[in-house]
Structures are given as C-alpha cells and as structure tokens.
C-alpha positions in Angstrom: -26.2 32.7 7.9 -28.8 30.6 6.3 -30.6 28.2 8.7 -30.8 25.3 6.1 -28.0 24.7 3.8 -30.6 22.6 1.4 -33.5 23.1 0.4 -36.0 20.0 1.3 -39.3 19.4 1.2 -40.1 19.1 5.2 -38.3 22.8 5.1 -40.3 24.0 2.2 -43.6 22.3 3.6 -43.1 23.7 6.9 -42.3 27.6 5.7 -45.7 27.4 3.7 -47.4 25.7 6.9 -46.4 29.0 8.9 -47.2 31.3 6.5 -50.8 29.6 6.1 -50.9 29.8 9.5 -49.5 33.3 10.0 -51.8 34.4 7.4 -55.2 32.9 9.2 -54.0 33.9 13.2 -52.1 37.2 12.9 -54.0 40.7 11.7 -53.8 44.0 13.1 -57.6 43.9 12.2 -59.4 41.4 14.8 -62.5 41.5 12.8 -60.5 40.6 9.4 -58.6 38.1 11.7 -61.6 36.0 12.8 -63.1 36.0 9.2 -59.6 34.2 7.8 -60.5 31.6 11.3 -64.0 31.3 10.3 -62.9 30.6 6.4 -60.3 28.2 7.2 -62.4 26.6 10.1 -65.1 26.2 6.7 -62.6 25.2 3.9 -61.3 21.9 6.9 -64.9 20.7 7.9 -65.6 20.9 4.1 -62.9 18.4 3.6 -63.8 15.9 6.7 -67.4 15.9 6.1 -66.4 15.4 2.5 -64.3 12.3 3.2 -66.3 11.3 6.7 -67.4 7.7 5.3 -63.3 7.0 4.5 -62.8 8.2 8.0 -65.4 6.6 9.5 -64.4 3.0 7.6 -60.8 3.8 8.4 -61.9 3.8 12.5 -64.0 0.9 12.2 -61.1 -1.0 10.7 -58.9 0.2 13.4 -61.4 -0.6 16.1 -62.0 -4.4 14.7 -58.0 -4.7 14.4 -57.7 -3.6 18.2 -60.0 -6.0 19.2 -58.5 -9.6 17.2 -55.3 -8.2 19.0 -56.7 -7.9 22.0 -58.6 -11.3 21.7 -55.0 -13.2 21.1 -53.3 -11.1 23.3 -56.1 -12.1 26.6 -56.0 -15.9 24.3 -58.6 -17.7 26.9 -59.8 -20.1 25.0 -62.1 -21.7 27.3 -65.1 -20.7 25.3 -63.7 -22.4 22.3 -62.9 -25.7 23.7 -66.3 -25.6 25.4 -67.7 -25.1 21.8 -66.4 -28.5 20.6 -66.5 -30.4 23.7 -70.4 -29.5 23.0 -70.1 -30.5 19.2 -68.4 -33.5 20.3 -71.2 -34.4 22.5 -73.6 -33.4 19.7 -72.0 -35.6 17.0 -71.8 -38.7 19.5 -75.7 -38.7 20.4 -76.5 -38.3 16.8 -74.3 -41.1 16.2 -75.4 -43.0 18.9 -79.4 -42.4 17.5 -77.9 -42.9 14.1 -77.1 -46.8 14.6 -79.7 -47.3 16.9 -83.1 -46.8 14.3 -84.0 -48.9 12.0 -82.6 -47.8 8.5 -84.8 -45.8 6.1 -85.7 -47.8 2.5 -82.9 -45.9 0.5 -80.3 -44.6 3.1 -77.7 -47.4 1.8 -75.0 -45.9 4.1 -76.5 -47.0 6.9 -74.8 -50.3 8.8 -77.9 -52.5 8.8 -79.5 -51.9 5.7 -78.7 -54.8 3.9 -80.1 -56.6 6.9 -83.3 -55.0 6.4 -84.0 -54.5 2.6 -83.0 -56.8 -0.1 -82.4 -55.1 -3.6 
C-alpha cells in the first residue's frame, strides 16, 4: 500500500529532506558521521554569512514595522498635540512681533508699509 496516491511536491521535497538528513546524522562510522555534521554545519553558515546584509535588512525592517504598530496600537498622542500647541504659540509671538516693528524698506507685505515708505 503506497502512503501517497500522488506524487506532490511537499511529498517529494520532504523524502529528499530526510534523506539529506539521514545521510548527515546516521553512520555506523561516528568519525565519518561528524565530518557529514561538520560539512553541512560549513556549507549553512556559508550561505547566512553570504546573504547576512539581506538578513540583517530584512530584521531591521521587521523591527521598524513592529514599532509604527506598536506606536498606533499605544496611539497617545499627547506628545503630538503638545508639539502644535507649542507651534501654535510659536507662530502667534512671531506674529504678534511681526505687526508690532516697524516695517523694513522693501518687505511690501507688511500691514504698515505704505504708511511708512512712499514709492
């Protein structure tokens, strides 16, 4: 009795898998048997170290996604209003200063120029 009546690729990926790994953890030799570990311990930290900026970008990413979720998810927003009620404040004082002086020869968008220059 067969234990999969067709053939797929997760069967076919998975009968390779467990022959790779057959092949690298089970020898009658344990000398010959920790060589295959060593070499196949080599050949995967080959390919990490070979791709460790892609991995290393890839976490980064992850970790900046986390924290924007975890910003909107805690979504105080105290800081931010705090921000423009300051920028507020700001823009009022330097309008307030703004009408207040006497008008520069040139700044023509001031509200009292014309009283003070005549062009």
């Amino acid at each position: 009795m067969t234990a999969a009546a067709k053939h797929s690729i997760a069967l076919r990926l998975g009968r390779a898998l467990g022959g790779v790994a057959r092949f690298c953890l089970h020898d009658r030799n344990p000398m010959l048997r920790w060589g295959k570990r060593v070499a196949g311990a080599a050949i995967f930290l080959t390919v990490v170290i070979s791709s460790f900026s892609w991995l290393a970008s890839s976490l980064l990413s992850l970790g900046c996604l986390g924290l924007v979720v975890l910003a909107l998810v805690k979504g105080d927003f105290s800081f931010l209003s705090s921000v423009l009620e300051y920028q507020a404040e700001q823009q009022r004082i330097d309008d307030d200063e703004y009408s207040s002086r006497a008008p520069f020869y040139g700044e023509y968008d001031h509200p009292d120029y014309h009283l003070h220059y005549k062009d």
